[in-house]
C-alpha positions as CSV (number, residue, x, y, z in Angstrom):
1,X,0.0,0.0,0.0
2,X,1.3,3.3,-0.7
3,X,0.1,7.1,-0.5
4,X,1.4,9.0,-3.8
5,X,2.3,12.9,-5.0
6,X,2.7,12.7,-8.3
7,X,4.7,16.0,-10.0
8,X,2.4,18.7,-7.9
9,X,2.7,22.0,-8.3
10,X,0.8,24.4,-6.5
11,X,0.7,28.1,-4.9
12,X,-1.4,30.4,-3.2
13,X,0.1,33.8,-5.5
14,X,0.9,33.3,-9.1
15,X,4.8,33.5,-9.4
16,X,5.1,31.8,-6.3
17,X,5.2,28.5,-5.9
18,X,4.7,26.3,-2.3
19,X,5.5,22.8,-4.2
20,X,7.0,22.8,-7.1
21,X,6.5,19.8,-9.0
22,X,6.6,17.6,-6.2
23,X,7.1,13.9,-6.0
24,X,7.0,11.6,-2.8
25,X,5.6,8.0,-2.3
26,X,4.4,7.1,1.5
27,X,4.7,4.0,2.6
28,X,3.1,1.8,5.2
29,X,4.1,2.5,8.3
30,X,4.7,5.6,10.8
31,X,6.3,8.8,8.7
32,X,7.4,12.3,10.1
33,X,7.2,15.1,8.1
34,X,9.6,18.0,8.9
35,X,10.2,21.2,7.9
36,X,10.7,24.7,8.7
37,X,7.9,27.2,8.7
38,X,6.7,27.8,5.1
39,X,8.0,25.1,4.1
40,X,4.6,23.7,2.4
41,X,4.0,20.6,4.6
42,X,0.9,22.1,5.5
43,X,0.2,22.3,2.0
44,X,1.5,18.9,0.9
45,X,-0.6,17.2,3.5
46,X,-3.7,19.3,2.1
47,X,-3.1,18.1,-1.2
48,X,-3.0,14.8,0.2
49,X,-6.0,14.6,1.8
50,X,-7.5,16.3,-1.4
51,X,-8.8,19.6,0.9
52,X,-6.2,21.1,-1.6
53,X,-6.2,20.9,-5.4
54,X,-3.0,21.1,-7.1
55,X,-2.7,23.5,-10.1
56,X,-0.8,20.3,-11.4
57,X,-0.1,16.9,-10.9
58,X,-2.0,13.9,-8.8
59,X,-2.2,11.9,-5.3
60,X,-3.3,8.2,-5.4
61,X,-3.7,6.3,-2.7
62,X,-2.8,2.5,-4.2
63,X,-3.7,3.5,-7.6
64,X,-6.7,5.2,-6.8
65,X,-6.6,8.4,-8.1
66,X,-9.4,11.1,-6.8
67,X,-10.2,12.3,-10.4
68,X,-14.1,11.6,-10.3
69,X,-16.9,11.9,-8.0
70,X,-16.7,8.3,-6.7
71,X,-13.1,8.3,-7.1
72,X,-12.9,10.7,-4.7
73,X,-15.2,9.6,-2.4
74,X,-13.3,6.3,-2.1
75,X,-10.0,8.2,-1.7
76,X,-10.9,10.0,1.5
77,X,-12.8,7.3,2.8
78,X,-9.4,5.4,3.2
79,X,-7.7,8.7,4.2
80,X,-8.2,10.4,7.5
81,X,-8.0,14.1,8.1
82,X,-6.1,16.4,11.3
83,X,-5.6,19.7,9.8
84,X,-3.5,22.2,11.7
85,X,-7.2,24.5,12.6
86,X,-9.8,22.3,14.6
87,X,-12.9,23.6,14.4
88,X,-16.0,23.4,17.2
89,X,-19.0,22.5,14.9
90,X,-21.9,24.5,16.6
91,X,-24.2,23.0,18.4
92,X,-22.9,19.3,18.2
93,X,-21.7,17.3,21.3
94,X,-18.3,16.3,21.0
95,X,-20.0,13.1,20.3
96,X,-22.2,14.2,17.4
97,X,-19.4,16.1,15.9
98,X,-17.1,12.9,15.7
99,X,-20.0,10.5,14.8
100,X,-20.8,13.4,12.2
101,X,-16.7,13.3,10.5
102,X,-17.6,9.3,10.1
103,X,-20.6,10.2,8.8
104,X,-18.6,12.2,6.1
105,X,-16.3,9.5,5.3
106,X,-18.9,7.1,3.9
107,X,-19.9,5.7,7.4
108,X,-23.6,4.7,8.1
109,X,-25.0,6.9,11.0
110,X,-24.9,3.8,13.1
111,X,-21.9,2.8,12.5
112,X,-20.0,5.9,13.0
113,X,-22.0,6.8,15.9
114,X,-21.1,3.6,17.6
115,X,-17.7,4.2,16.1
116,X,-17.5,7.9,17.6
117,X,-17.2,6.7,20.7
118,X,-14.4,4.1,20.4
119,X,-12.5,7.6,19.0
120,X,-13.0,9.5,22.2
121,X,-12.3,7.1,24.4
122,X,-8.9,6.8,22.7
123,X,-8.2,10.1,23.0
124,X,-9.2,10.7,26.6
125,X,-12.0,12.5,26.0
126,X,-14.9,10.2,26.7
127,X,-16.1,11.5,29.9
128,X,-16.7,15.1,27.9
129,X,-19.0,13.0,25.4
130,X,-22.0,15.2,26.1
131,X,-20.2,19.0,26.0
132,X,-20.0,20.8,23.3
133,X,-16.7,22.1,21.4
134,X,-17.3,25.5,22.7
135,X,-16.8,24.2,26.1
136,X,-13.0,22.7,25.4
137,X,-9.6,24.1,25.9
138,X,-7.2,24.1,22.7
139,X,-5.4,21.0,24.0
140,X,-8.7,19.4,24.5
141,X,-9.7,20.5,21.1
142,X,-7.0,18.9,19.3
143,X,-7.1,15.5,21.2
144,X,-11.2,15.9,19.3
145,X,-9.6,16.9,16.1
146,X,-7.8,13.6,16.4
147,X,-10.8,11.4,17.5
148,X,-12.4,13.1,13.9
149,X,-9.4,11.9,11.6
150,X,-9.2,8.5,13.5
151,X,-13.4,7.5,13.8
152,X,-13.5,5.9,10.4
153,X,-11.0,3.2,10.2
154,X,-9.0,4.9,7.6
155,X,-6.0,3.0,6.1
156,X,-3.8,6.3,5.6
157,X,-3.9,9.3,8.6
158,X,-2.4,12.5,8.0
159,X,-2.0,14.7,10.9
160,X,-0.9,18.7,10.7
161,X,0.7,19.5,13.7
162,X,-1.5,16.9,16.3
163,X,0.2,17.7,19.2
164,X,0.3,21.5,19.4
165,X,-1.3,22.3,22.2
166,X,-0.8,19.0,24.3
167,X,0.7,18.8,27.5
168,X,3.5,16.6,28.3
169,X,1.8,13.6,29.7
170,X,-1.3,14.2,26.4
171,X,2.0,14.0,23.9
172,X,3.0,10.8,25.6
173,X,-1.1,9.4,25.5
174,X,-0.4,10.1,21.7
175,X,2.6,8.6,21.2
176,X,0.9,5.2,22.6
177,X,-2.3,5.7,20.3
178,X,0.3,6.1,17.6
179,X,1.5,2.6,18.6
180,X,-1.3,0.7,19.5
181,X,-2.6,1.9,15.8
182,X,0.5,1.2,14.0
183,X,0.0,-2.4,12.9
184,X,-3.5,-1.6,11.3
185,X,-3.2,2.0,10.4
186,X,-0.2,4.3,8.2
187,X,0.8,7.7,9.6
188,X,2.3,10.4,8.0
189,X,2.4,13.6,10.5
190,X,4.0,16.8,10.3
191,X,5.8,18.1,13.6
192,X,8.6,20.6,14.6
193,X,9.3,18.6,17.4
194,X,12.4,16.2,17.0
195,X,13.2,14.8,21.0
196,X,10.5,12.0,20.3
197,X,10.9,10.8,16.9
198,X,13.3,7.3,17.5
199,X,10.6,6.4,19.9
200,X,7.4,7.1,17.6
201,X,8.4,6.8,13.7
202,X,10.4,4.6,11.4
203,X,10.4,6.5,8.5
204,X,11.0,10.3,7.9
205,X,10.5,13.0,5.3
206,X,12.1,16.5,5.2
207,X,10.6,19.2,2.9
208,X,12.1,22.3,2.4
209,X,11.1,25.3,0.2
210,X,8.6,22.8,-1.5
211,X,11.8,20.2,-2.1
212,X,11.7,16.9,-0.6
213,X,15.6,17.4,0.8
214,X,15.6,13.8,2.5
215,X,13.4,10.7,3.1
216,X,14.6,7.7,4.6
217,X,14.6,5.5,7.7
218,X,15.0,7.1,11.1
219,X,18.4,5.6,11.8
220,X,19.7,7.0,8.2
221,X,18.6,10.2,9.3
222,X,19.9,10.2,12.4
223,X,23.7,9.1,10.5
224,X,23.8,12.6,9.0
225,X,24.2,14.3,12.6
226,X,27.9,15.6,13.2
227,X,30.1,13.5,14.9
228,X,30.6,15.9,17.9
229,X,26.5,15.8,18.3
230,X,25.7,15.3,21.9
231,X,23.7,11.6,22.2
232,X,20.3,13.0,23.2
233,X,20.6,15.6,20.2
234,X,21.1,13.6,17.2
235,X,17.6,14.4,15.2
236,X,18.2,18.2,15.8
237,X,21.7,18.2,14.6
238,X,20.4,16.0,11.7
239,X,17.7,18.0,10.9
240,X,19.4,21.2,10.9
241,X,22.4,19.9,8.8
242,X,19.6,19.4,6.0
243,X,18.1,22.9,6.6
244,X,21.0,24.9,6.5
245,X,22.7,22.6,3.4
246,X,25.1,21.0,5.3
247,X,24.8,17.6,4.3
């Protein structure tokens, strides 16, 4: 199975181009996307999830391409969804709202109501079932943002940023969903943070100025750091050796 970009281009001004006739294959398993600000892996995972339509170029998702109707609708019913804004629906129950993401993706109301909350309970926020999103707290509102993209089984999840806003011990909660998913479901998520990334991911991606400047395993990465690197530093020496051009 395999998540593809296929030669996209796309920008949000003429002349000025945020991917630039892009091409990266996903593979199964757990991938981290970084990048500095700007770099466009907001956009790329946009384009992915096909909330984003490139001015070139194609995703598939094992050969299914979103180029028709029920194309489409197949694509993102195997793809789930965390953009880097998590919006409160109005007047839904935290509940309703997840139920109503499934519902989105294809699911029957049953089903995804049933399945809604499986979602919250995995992201700690089952006893909050009945509140609204009003009523949440922007960490709590992520962790529900989460619960949306996971509800519907999909094979493929791309997350934007999922644990901005997340306390300590609510990162570690994630990096154990992460795992406990892992064997059923793909991940490709875009973080700035580096500490945890041996511990959560096997595979990662660096984009740069709409360039993919590396992708590899984790311990390939983690090769490219300088020699005098301190131990518990590795992926920010790495990382910033591929930023600044140095490897």
């Amino acid at each position: 199975m395999t998540l593809e970009v296929a030669r996209c281009t796309f920008a949000y001004r003429r002349g000025v181009d945020v991917l630039r006739d892009l091409s990266v294959t996903f593979h199964p398993g757990r991938t981290v996307l970084l990048g500095p600000n700007g770099a466009g892996k907001s956009t790329l995972l946009g384009v992915m999830a096909t909330a984003i339509t490139p001015a070139s170029g194609h995703v598939s998702l094992n050969g299914v391409t979103p180029s028709t109707r029920t194309a489409r609708r197949d694509y993102r019913g195997r793809v789930g969804w965390l953009p880097q804004q998590v919006q409160a629906v109005a007047g839904l129950k935290l509940r309703e709202q997840v139920a109503y993401a499934g519902w989105l993706k294809g699911m029957s109301r049953r089903a995804a109501w049933k399945a809604a909350r499986s979602a919250l309970v995995r992201v700690g926020l089952a006893d909050l079932a009945d509140r609204t999103g009003r009523q949440l707290s922007g960490g709590q509102l992520r962790r529900l943002g989460i619960a949306q993209a996971l509800v519907h089984g999909a094979e493929f999840v791309l997350m934007d940023e999922p644990t901005a806003g997340l306390d300590p011990q609510q990162r570690a909660v994630f990096r154990e969903l992460i795992s406990e998913l892992s064997p059923t479901t793909n991940f490709v998520v875009s973080t700035h943070q580096t500490e945890d990334l041996a511990e959560v991911f096997d595979t990662v991606v660096i984009l740069d100025r709409g360039i993919i400047r590396f992708q590899g395993s984790v311990s390939e990465f983690l090769s490219h750091a300088p020699a005098d690197t301190a131990p518990g530093r590795l992926a920010e020496g790495a990382y910033s050796g591929f930023i600044h051009g140095e490897v």
